[in-house]
N, C-alpha and C positions, 0 to 999 in steps of 0.2 A: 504494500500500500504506500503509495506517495506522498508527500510530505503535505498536499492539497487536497488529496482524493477526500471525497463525506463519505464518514461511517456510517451506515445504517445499522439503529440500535433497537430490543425488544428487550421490553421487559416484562418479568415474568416475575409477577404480584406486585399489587395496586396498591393498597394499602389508601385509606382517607386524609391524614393530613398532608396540606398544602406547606408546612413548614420545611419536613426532613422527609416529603415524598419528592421521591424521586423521576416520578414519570414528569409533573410538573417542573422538577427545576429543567430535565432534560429539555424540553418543551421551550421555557423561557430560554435556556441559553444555546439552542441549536447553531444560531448562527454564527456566535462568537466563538463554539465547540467546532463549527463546519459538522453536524451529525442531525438523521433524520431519524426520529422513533417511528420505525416503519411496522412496528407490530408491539401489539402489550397480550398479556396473559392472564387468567385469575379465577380462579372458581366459582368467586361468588357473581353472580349475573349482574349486582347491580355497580359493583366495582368492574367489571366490562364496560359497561355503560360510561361510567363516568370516563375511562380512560380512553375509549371513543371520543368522545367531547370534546376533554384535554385537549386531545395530541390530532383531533380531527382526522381520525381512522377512518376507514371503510370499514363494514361489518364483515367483509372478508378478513381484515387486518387484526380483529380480535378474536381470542382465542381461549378456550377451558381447558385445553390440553395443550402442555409445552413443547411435546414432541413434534406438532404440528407446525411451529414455529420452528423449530430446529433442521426442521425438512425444505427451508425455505434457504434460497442459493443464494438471495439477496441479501441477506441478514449476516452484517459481517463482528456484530460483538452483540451476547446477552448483559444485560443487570438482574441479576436474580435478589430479589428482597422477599421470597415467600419466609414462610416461618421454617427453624432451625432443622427438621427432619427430612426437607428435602432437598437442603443446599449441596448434599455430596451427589445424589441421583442425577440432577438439573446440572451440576457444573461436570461431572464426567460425560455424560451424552453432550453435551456444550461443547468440549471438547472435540470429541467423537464427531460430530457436525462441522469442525472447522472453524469453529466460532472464538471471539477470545472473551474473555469473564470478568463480571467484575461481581463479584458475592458477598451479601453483605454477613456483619459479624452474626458470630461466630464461623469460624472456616467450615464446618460440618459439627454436629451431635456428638459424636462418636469419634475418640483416636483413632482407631481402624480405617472408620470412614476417611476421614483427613490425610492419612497415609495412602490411600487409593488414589485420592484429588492431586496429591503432591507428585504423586510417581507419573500422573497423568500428562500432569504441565508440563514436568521435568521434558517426560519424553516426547510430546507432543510442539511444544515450545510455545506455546501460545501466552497470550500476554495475560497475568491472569493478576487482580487487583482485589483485597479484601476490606469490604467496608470501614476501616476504623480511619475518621478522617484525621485525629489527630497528629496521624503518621505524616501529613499534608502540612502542620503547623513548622512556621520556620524556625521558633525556639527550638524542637526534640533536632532537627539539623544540624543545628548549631553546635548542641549539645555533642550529637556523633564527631563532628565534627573536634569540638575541642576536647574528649576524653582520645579520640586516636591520636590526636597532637602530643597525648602526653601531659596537658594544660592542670591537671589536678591531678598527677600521682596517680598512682595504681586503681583504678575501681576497687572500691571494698564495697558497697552497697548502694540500694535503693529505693525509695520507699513511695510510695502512692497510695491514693485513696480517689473514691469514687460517690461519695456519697452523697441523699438526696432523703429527706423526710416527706413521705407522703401521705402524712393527713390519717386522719382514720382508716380510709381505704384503702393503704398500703398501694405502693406501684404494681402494676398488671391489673388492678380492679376495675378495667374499662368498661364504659358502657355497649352492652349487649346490643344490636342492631336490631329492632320489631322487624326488617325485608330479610332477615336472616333464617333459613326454614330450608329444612328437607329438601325442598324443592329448587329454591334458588341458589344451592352449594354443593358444589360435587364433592360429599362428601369424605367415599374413598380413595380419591385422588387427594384429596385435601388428607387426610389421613397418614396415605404414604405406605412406608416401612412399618409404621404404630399398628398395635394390637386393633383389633380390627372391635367397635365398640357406637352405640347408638349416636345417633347426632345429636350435637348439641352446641348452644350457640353460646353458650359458658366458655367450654371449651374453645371455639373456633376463634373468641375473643379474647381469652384469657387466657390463651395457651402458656405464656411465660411462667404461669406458676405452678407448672404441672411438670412432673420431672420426666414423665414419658417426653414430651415434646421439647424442655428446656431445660437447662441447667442452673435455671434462674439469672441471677447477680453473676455469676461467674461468666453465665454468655452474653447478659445486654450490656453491663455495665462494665465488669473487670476489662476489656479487650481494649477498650478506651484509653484507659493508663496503660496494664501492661506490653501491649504494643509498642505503643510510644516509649517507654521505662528500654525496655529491651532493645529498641532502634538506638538510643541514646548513649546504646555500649559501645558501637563503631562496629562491632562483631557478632550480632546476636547469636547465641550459642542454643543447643538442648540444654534444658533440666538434666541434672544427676540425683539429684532429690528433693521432691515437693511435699510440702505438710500444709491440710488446712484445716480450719476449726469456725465450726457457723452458732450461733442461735438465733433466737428469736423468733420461732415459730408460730408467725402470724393466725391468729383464728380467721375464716373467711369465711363466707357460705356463699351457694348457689343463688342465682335468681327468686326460687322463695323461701330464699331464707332458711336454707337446710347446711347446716354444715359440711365438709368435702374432708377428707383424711387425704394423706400425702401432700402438703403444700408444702412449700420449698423455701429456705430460712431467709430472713429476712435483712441479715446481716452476716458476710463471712469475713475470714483473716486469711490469706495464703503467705508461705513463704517459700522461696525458692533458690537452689544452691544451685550455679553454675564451673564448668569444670576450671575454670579460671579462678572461682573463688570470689568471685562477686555475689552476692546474696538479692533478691528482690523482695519486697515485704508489700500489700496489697490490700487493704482494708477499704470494703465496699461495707453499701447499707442504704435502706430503706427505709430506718428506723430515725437517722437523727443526719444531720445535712451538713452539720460544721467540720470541715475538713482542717488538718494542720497545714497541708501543703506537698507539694511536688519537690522533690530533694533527690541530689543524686551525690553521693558521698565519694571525694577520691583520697589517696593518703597526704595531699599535698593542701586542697581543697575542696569546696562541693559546690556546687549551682543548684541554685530554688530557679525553675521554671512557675510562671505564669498558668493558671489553669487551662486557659486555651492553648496555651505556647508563645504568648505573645509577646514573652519579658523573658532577659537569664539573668542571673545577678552572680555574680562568682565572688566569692566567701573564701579568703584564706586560712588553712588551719593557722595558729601562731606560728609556731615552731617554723613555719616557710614563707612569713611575713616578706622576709627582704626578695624572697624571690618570686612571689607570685604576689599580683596587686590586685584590690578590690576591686571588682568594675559591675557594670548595670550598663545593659542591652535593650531599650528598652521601644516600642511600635514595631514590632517583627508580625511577619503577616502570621495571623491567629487560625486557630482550625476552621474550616468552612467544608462543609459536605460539598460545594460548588466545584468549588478549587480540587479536592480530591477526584469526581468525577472526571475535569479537566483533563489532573495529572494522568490518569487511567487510556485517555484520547491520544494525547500528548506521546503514550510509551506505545500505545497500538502504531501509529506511525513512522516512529523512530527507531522500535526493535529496542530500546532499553527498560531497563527493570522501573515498575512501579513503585509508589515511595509503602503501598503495604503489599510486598510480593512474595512469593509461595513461599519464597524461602524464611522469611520473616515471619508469614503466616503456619505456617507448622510448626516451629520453636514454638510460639507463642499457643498455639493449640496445644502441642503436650505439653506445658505448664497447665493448662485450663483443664485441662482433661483428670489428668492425675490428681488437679488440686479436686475436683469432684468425687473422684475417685477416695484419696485419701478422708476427705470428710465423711462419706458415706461409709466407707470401709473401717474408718476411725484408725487407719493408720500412714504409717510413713510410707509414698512411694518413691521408689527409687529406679532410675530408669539409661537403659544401656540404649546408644545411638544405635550401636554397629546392629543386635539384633533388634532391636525394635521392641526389650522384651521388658517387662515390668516386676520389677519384684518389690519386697517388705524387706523392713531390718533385718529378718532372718534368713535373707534370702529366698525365700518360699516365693514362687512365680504367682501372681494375679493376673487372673485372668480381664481385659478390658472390659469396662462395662459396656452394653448392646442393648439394642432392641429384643425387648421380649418376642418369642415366633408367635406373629397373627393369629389370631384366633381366626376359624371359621366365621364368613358371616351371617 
Protein backbone atom coordinates (compact mmCIF):
# COMPACT_ATOMS: atom_id res chain seq x y z
CA UNK A 1 0.00 0.00 0.00
CA UNK A 2 1.28 3.47 -0.97
CA UNK A 3 2.09 6.07 1.17
CA UNK A 4 -1.43 7.90 -0.43
CA UNK A 5 -3.42 4.95 -1.25
CA UNK A 6 -7.30 5.19 1.21
CA UNK A 7 -7.70 2.21 3.51
CA UNK A 8 -10.83 0.85 3.40
CA UNK A 9 -11.90 0.13 7.03
CA UNK A 10 -14.91 -2.37 8.90
CA UNK A 11 -15.60 -2.51 11.82
CA UNK A 12 -16.94 -5.06 13.69
CA UNK A 13 -19.04 -3.96 16.83
CA UNK A 14 -20.84 -0.70 17.27
CA UNK A 15 -21.14 -0.09 20.49
CA UNK A 16 -23.51 3.53 21.44
CA UNK A 17 -21.25 6.10 22.77
CA UNK A 18 -20.32 8.80 20.44
CA UNK A 19 -17.23 9.63 22.96
CA UNK A 20 -14.70 6.43 22.68
CA UNK A 21 -16.94 4.85 19.61
CA UNK A 22 -15.00 4.21 17.30
CA UNK A 23 -17.16 3.97 14.16
CA UNK A 24 -17.97 7.60 14.64
CA UNK A 25 -14.54 9.03 15.34
CA UNK A 26 -13.49 6.98 12.10
CA UNK A 27 -16.26 8.68 10.34
CA UNK A 28 -15.24 12.28 11.43
CA UNK A 29 -11.62 11.84 10.71
CA UNK A 30 -11.77 9.93 7.39
CA UNK A 31 -10.33 12.43 5.46
CA UNK A 32 -7.58 13.79 7.50
CA UNK A 33 -6.83 9.53 8.13
CA UNK A 34 -7.37 9.33 3.96
CA UNK A 35 -9.78 5.86 5.05
CA UNK A 36 -13.25 4.82 4.12
CA UNK A 37 -15.55 2.78 6.74
CA UNK A 38 -16.69 0.61 3.98
CA UNK A 39 -18.58 -1.90 6.15
CA UNK A 40 -19.54 -2.17 10.04
CA UNK A 41 -20.72 -5.36 11.86
CA UNK A 42 -22.89 -6.02 15.02
CA UNK A 43 -25.44 -8.36 16.22
CA UNK A 44 -27.66 -6.32 17.78
CA UNK A 45 -30.18 -4.81 14.66
CA UNK A 46 -30.56 -1.62 16.10
CA UNK A 47 -26.76 -1.00 16.51
CA UNK A 48 -26.66 -1.95 12.57
CA UNK A 49 -28.89 0.65 12.00
CA UNK A 50 -27.30 3.39 13.68
CA UNK A 51 -23.84 2.48 12.01
CA UNK A 52 -25.70 2.65 8.77
CA UNK A 53 -26.50 6.28 9.41
CA UNK A 54 -23.16 7.11 10.92
CA UNK A 55 -20.96 6.12 8.35
CA UNK A 56 -23.88 6.26 5.53
CA UNK A 57 -23.71 2.52 4.53
CA UNK A 58 -25.75 0.78 2.00
CA UNK A 59 -27.68 -2.16 3.71
CA UNK A 60 -25.43 -4.23 1.78
CA UNK A 61 -22.45 -2.65 3.76
CA UNK A 62 -23.89 -3.98 7.02
CA UNK A 63 -23.58 -6.97 8.47
CA UNK A 64 -24.54 -9.66 11.75
CA UNK A 65 -21.87 -11.92 10.68
CA UNK A 66 -18.16 -10.81 10.59
CA UNK A 67 -17.17 -13.57 8.36
CA UNK A 68 -19.12 -11.83 5.75
CA UNK A 69 -17.04 -8.83 5.95
CA UNK A 70 -13.99 -10.71 5.87
CA UNK A 71 -14.93 -12.25 2.55
CA UNK A 72 -15.00 -8.94 1.14
CA UNK A 73 -11.56 -8.06 -1.33
CA UNK A 74 -12.05 -4.55 -0.69
CA UNK A 75 -11.80 -4.33 2.83
CA UNK A 76 -8.17 -3.74 3.53
CA UNK A 77 -7.97 -3.21 7.62
CA UNK A 78 -10.63 -4.44 10.43
CA UNK A 79 -11.30 -2.51 14.12
CA UNK A 80 -12.69 -5.18 16.07
CA UNK A 81 -14.34 -3.45 19.44
CA UNK A 82 -16.80 -6.55 20.07
CA UNK A 83 -16.78 -7.74 23.63
CA UNK A 84 -13.60 -9.70 25.09
CA UNK A 85 -14.52 -13.48 23.96
CA UNK A 86 -14.20 -12.80 20.59
CA UNK A 87 -11.40 -10.64 19.93
CA UNK A 88 -8.97 -13.93 19.27
CA UNK A 89 -11.73 -15.73 16.72
CA UNK A 90 -12.27 -12.18 14.80
CA UNK A 91 -8.57 -11.14 14.75
CA UNK A 92 -7.04 -14.61 13.51
CA UNK A 93 -9.69 -15.11 10.56
CA UNK A 94 -8.68 -11.16 10.02
CA UNK A 95 -5.70 -12.35 9.44
CA UNK A 96 -6.49 -15.37 7.43
CA UNK A 97 -8.57 -12.78 5.09
CA UNK A 98 -5.53 -10.54 4.45
CA UNK A 99 -6.64 -7.89 6.56
CA UNK A 100 -4.50 -5.97 9.12
CA UNK A 101 -6.18 -5.35 12.84
CA UNK A 102 -6.57 -3.15 15.15
CA UNK A 103 -8.33 -4.95 18.51
CA UNK A 104 -9.24 -3.33 21.05
CA UNK A 105 -8.08 -4.01 24.95
CA UNK A 106 -7.79 -6.79 26.12
CA UNK A 107 -5.54 -8.73 23.31
CA UNK A 108 -7.81 -11.81 23.80
CA UNK A 109 -9.72 -13.62 27.02
CA UNK A 110 -7.44 -16.37 27.25
CA UNK A 111 -3.32 -16.63 27.33
CA UNK A 112 -3.64 -19.47 24.91
CA UNK A 113 -5.90 -17.51 22.96
CA UNK A 114 -3.36 -14.44 22.70
CA UNK A 115 -0.52 -16.92 21.82
CA UNK A 116 -2.43 -18.18 18.67
CA UNK A 117 -3.03 -14.06 17.64
CA UNK A 118 0.62 -13.53 18.33
CA UNK A 119 2.12 -16.47 16.39
CA UNK A 120 -0.42 -15.29 13.67
CA UNK A 121 0.81 -11.78 13.18
CA UNK A 122 4.24 -12.96 13.64
CA UNK A 123 3.81 -15.07 10.70
CA UNK A 124 1.50 -13.46 8.61
CA UNK A 125 3.19 -9.95 9.18
CA UNK A 126 0.33 -7.95 9.11
CA UNK A 127 0.02 -4.70 10.84
CA UNK A 128 -1.63 -5.54 13.95
CA UNK A 129 -2.59 -2.45 16.79
CA UNK A 130 -4.14 -3.14 20.25
CA UNK A 131 -6.42 -0.62 21.74
CA UNK A 132 -4.65 0.99 24.60
CA UNK A 133 -4.21 4.52 23.52
CA UNK A 134 -2.07 5.50 26.07
CA UNK A 135 0.69 3.70 24.21
CA UNK A 136 -0.07 6.88 21.78
CA UNK A 137 0.66 9.56 24.72
CA UNK A 138 4.10 11.28 24.16
CA UNK A 139 5.04 11.28 27.86
CA UNK A 140 5.28 6.95 28.06
CA UNK A 141 7.82 7.82 24.70
CA UNK A 142 9.80 9.83 26.38
CA UNK A 143 9.95 7.81 29.09
CA UNK A 144 11.24 4.65 26.79
CA UNK A 145 13.07 6.95 25.55
CA UNK A 146 15.01 8.25 28.53
CA UNK A 147 15.29 4.90 30.60
CA UNK A 148 17.26 3.35 27.20
CA UNK A 149 19.43 6.46 27.58
CA UNK A 150 20.47 5.34 30.80
CA UNK A 151 18.86 8.84 32.08
CA UNK A 152 17.84 7.35 35.62
CA UNK A 153 20.13 4.25 36.49
CA UNK A 154 19.09 0.86 36.38
CA UNK A 155 15.19 0.40 36.37
CA UNK A 156 14.33 -1.01 39.74
CA UNK A 157 10.49 -0.56 39.49
CA UNK A 158 7.02 0.71 38.60
CA UNK A 159 4.01 1.56 39.83
CA UNK A 160 0.41 2.57 38.46
CA UNK A 161 -2.94 2.69 39.30
CA UNK A 162 -6.19 2.87 37.43
CA UNK A 163 -8.72 3.84 39.60
CA UNK A 164 -12.38 5.27 39.38
CA UNK A 165 -15.30 5.31 42.07
CA UNK A 166 -18.50 4.46 40.69
CA UNK A 167 -21.24 5.51 42.72
CA UNK A 168 -23.53 2.81 44.15
CA UNK A 169 -23.80 1.07 40.85
CA UNK A 170 -20.24 0.13 40.69
CA UNK A 171 -18.79 0.23 36.81
CA UNK A 172 -20.40 -2.26 34.27
CA UNK A 173 -23.98 -1.48 35.93
CA UNK A 174 -25.09 -0.04 32.42
CA UNK A 175 -28.21 0.50 31.56
CA UNK A 176 -30.09 -2.45 29.89
CA UNK A 177 -31.43 -1.46 26.27
CA UNK A 178 -35.84 -2.07 26.29
CA UNK A 179 -34.82 -2.98 21.80
CA UNK A 180 -32.68 -5.57 23.34
CA UNK A 181 -34.66 -9.08 22.86
CA UNK A 182 -34.24 -12.44 21.53
CA UNK A 183 -35.08 -11.40 18.52
CA UNK A 184 -33.06 -8.28 17.64
CA UNK A 185 -29.60 -10.03 18.94
CA UNK A 186 -28.00 -12.95 17.52
CA UNK A 187 -27.44 -14.28 20.37
CA UNK A 188 -25.11 -17.36 19.63
CA UNK A 189 -22.85 -15.57 17.80
CA UNK A 190 -22.93 -12.87 20.30
CA UNK A 191 -22.08 -15.69 22.69
CA UNK A 192 -19.18 -17.03 20.85
CA UNK A 193 -16.76 -19.68 22.41
CA UNK A 194 -19.01 -19.05 26.02
CA UNK A 195 -21.03 -21.92 27.47
CA UNK A 196 -23.98 -21.83 25.55
CA UNK A 197 -26.92 -20.31 28.13
CA UNK A 198 -30.55 -18.22 27.72
CA UNK A 199 -30.47 -14.77 26.48
CA UNK A 200 -30.28 -12.08 28.38
CA UNK A 201 -29.95 -8.44 28.18
CA UNK A 202 -28.17 -8.30 31.78
CA UNK A 203 -25.64 -10.14 30.35
CA UNK A 204 -25.37 -8.77 26.62
CA UNK A 205 -24.86 -5.25 28.62
CA UNK A 206 -23.11 -6.10 31.40
CA UNK A 207 -20.84 -8.46 30.40
CA UNK A 208 -17.68 -6.85 32.19
CA UNK A 209 -18.74 -8.29 35.35
CA UNK A 210 -19.12 -11.64 34.58
CA UNK A 211 -15.98 -13.60 34.45
CA UNK A 212 -17.16 -16.04 31.71
CA UNK A 213 -16.87 -13.16 29.21
CA UNK A 214 -14.38 -10.80 31.39
CA UNK A 215 -11.70 -10.48 33.47
CA UNK A 216 -13.06 -7.54 34.83
CA UNK A 217 -10.48 -4.48 36.08
CA UNK A 218 -7.69 -6.58 34.91
CA UNK A 219 -9.00 -6.37 31.05
CA UNK A 220 -10.86 -2.79 30.94
CA UNK A 221 -8.81 -0.85 33.04
CA UNK A 222 -5.32 -2.50 34.18
CA UNK A 223 -4.12 -2.46 30.17
CA UNK A 224 -4.34 1.38 30.23
CA UNK A 225 -1.23 1.62 32.79
CA UNK A 226 0.31 -1.54 32.28
CA UNK A 227 0.93 -1.06 28.61
CA UNK A 228 2.15 2.05 29.00
CA UNK A 229 4.22 1.16 32.43
CA UNK A 230 5.88 -1.68 30.31
CA UNK A 231 6.45 0.48 26.84
CA UNK A 232 8.35 2.87 29.28
CA UNK A 233 11.18 0.17 29.92
CA UNK A 234 12.60 0.61 26.36
CA UNK A 235 12.55 -3.27 26.23
CA UNK A 236 9.25 -4.72 27.29
CA UNK A 237 10.02 -8.05 28.53
CA UNK A 238 7.76 -11.42 29.75
CA UNK A 239 6.72 -11.83 33.35
CA UNK A 240 8.85 -14.57 35.30
CA UNK A 241 6.44 -14.04 38.18
CA UNK A 242 3.07 -12.59 38.60
CA UNK A 243 1.17 -12.29 42.11
CA UNK A 244 -2.25 -10.60 42.59
CA UNK A 245 -4.65 -10.02 45.31
CA UNK A 246 -8.44 -8.56 44.68
CA UNK A 247 -11.58 -7.65 47.14
CA UNK A 248 -14.30 -6.13 47.27
CA UNK A 249 -16.92 -8.01 46.02
CA UNK A 250 -19.43 -5.89 44.95
CA UNK A 251 -23.33 -7.04 45.63
CA UNK A 252 -25.39 -6.58 42.23
CA UNK A 253 -28.46 -7.82 41.08
CA UNK A 254 -30.21 -8.51 37.84
CA UNK A 255 -32.99 -6.30 36.28
CA UNK A 256 -35.57 -7.23 39.06
CA UNK A 257 -33.69 -7.02 41.41
CA UNK A 258 -32.51 -10.67 42.17
CA UNK A 259 -29.13 -11.02 43.12
CA UNK A 260 -26.29 -12.99 40.54
CA UNK A 261 -23.21 -15.06 42.27
CA UNK A 262 -19.88 -14.90 40.46
CA UNK A 263 -19.35 -11.15 40.04
CA UNK A 264 -15.85 -10.00 39.72
CA UNK A 265 -13.98 -7.87 42.58
CA UNK A 266 -14.18 -4.60 42.52
CA UNK A 267 -10.73 -3.62 43.38
CA UNK A 268 -7.28 -5.73 42.46
CA UNK A 269 -3.25 -5.35 43.26
CA UNK A 270 -0.96 -7.05 40.69
CA UNK A 271 2.70 -7.25 40.85
CA UNK A 272 5.00 -8.36 38.43
CA UNK A 273 8.92 -9.50 38.25
CA UNK A 274 10.66 -9.14 35.16
CA UNK A 275 13.94 -11.16 34.03
CA UNK A 276 15.81 -7.83 34.36
CA UNK A 277 14.65 -7.37 37.77
CA UNK A 278 12.57 -4.51 37.39
CA UNK A 279 9.28 -5.05 39.36
CA UNK A 280 5.70 -3.42 38.17
CA UNK A 281 3.13 -2.98 40.89
CA UNK A 282 -0.62 -2.12 39.50
CA UNK A 283 -3.44 -1.09 41.72
CA UNK A 284 -6.84 -0.76 39.97
CA UNK A 285 -10.58 -0.08 41.54
CA UNK A 286 -13.93 0.70 41.34
CA UNK A 287 -14.38 1.38 44.80
CA UNK A 288 -12.52 4.79 45.45
CA UNK A 289 -10.84 7.17 42.41
CA UNK A 290 -7.93 8.81 44.32
CA UNK A 291 -4.92 7.75 42.79
CA UNK A 292 -1.02 8.47 44.08
CA UNK A 293 0.31 8.70 40.73
CA UNK A 294 2.23 7.34 37.67
CA UNK A 295 6.12 6.80 38.92
CA UNK A 296 8.80 4.96 37.20
CA UNK A 297 11.66 4.25 39.64
CA UNK A 298 15.48 4.01 38.38
CA UNK A 299 18.66 3.76 40.65
CA UNK A 300 19.81 7.03 39.75
CA UNK A 301 16.29 8.79 39.59
CA UNK A 302 12.46 8.37 38.76
CA UNK A 303 9.88 10.35 36.51
CA UNK A 304 6.18 10.99 37.66
CA UNK A 305 4.31 10.90 34.36
CA UNK A 306 1.10 12.86 33.84
CA UNK A 307 -2.18 10.69 33.82
CA UNK A 308 -2.63 11.15 30.39
CA UNK A 309 1.15 11.25 29.41
CA UNK A 310 1.05 14.74 29.13
CA UNK A 311 3.85 15.83 31.70
CA UNK A 312 7.50 13.92 32.85
CA UNK A 313 9.00 15.41 35.73
CA UNK A 314 12.50 13.79 36.57
CA UNK A 315 13.28 13.57 40.26
CA UNK A 316 17.00 12.81 41.29
CA UNK A 317 17.71 10.25 43.87
CA UNK A 318 20.38 12.53 46.22
CA UNK A 319 23.13 10.56 46.25
CA UNK A 320 23.26 11.54 42.02
CA UNK A 321 22.33 15.00 42.68
CA UNK A 322 25.49 16.41 40.91
CA UNK A 323 24.88 14.31 38.02
CA UNK A 324 21.45 14.09 37.17
CA UNK A 325 19.23 17.41 37.31
CA UNK A 326 15.74 18.04 38.18
CA UNK A 327 13.79 18.81 35.04
CA UNK A 328 9.63 19.05 34.09
CA UNK A 329 8.57 18.29 30.60
CA UNK A 330 5.62 19.66 30.45
CA UNK A 331 2.37 20.07 27.09
CA UNK A 332 3.55 16.75 25.51
CA UNK A 333 0.78 15.48 23.25
CA UNK A 334 -1.75 13.58 25.92
CA UNK A 335 -3.48 10.10 25.13
CA UNK A 336 -6.21 10.46 22.54
CA UNK A 337 -8.10 7.34 21.13
CA UNK A 338 -7.98 9.70 17.72
CA UNK A 339 -4.20 9.87 17.50
CA UNK A 340 -3.96 6.03 18.21
CA UNK A 341 -6.28 5.19 15.44
CA UNK A 342 -4.17 7.40 13.37
CA UNK A 343 -0.86 5.86 14.41
CA UNK A 344 -2.53 2.24 13.41
CA UNK A 345 -3.01 4.17 9.49
CA UNK A 346 0.16 5.73 9.79
CA UNK A 347 2.14 1.87 10.23
CA UNK A 348 -0.45 0.04 7.65
CA UNK A 349 1.37 2.25 5.18
CA UNK A 350 4.68 2.58 6.03
CA UNK A 351 5.32 -1.21 7.18
CA UNK A 352 6.57 -0.11 10.79
CA UNK A 353 5.42 -1.30 14.13
CA UNK A 354 2.54 0.23 15.98
CA UNK A 355 3.18 2.30 19.16
CA UNK A 356 0.75 -0.91 21.00
CA UNK A 357 2.05 -3.80 18.62
CA UNK A 358 1.96 -7.63 19.14
CA UNK A 359 4.98 -7.62 20.57
CA UNK A 360 4.12 -5.27 23.34
CA UNK A 361 0.73 -6.70 23.33
CA UNK A 362 1.48 -10.20 24.58
CA UNK A 363 4.02 -9.39 27.33
CA UNK A 364 1.46 -7.29 28.60
CA UNK A 365 -1.26 -10.13 28.09
CA UNK A 366 0.75 -12.68 30.03
CA UNK A 367 1.04 -10.37 32.82
CA UNK A 368 -2.81 -10.00 32.65
CA UNK A 369 -3.56 -13.39 32.29
CA UNK A 370 -1.40 -14.94 35.12
CA UNK A 371 -2.29 -11.88 37.38
CA UNK A 372 -6.01 -13.41 36.92
CA UNK A 373 -4.82 -16.58 37.02
CA UNK A 374 -3.00 -16.01 40.38
CA UNK A 375 -5.93 -14.27 42.06
CA UNK A 376 -8.22 -16.99 41.21
CA UNK A 377 -5.95 -19.77 41.91
CA UNK A 378 -4.64 -17.79 45.02
CA UNK A 379 -1.25 -18.36 44.11
CA UNK A 380 2.01 -17.27 42.74
CA UNK A 381 2.54 -17.76 38.98
CA UNK A 382 5.57 -18.12 37.52
CA UNK A 383 6.19 -18.21 33.90
CA UNK A 384 8.93 -19.77 31.21
CA UNK A 385 9.06 -17.66 27.69
CA UNK A 386 10.81 -20.50 25.90
CA UNK A 387 7.99 -23.19 26.76
CA UNK A 388 5.06 -21.11 27.15
CA UNK A 389 4.49 -23.06 30.35
CA UNK A 390 3.05 -21.92 33.74
CA UNK A 391 3.81 -23.15 36.82
CA UNK A 392 3.42 -22.22 41.00
CA UNK A 393 6.20 -21.91 43.63
CA UNK A 394 6.56 -25.47 43.79
CA UNK A 395 6.94 -25.84 40.59
CA UNK A 396 3.70 -27.92 40.00
CA UNK A 397 2.41 -26.98 36.10
CA UNK A 398 -1.14 -24.93 35.94
CA UNK A 399 -2.94 -25.51 33.64
CA UNK A 400 -4.32 -21.84 31.79
CA UNK A 401 -7.59 -20.86 32.41
CA UNK A 402 -10.24 -21.45 29.29
CA UNK A 403 -13.45 -21.54 28.31
CA UNK A 404 -15.69 -23.99 29.93
CA UNK A 405 -16.97 -26.64 26.80
CA UNK A 406 -20.41 -25.29 25.41
CA UNK A 407 -23.10 -26.73 26.70
CA UNK A 408 -25.74 -28.05 24.33
CA UNK A 409 -28.34 -25.60 23.21
Amino acid sequence: MGTNDRIAVAVIGIGFSSGQNHLWGLCQNASDNNIVVAAACDVFDKRRALAAKAAKLKTADVYSDYRRVLERKDIDAVLIATHDPLHARISLDAMDAGKHVYCERPLTRHLEEAFAVYDKAKYLGKTFQVGVQSCSAEGWQRCSDLVLAGKIGTLVWSEGYYCRNGGPGCEGNGLIDKDSTAESIDWNRWLGPVKRRPFSGVLFHQWRMYSDYSAGLLACQAPQRLHALMLSSGRPEFPVRVNCVSGHHLERTDQIGRPYSGQLPAHVQLTAEFPSGNLITLTCSWMNGRSPGLTIHGHKASLEIGASGDRIEMIPEKEFGEEVKPEAVLGLKPEDIREHERNWFNCIRSGSQPNADIELAIRAQTVLSLAEMSDKLKTTCLFDETTRKVTDGLGREIVPLTYEIPADK
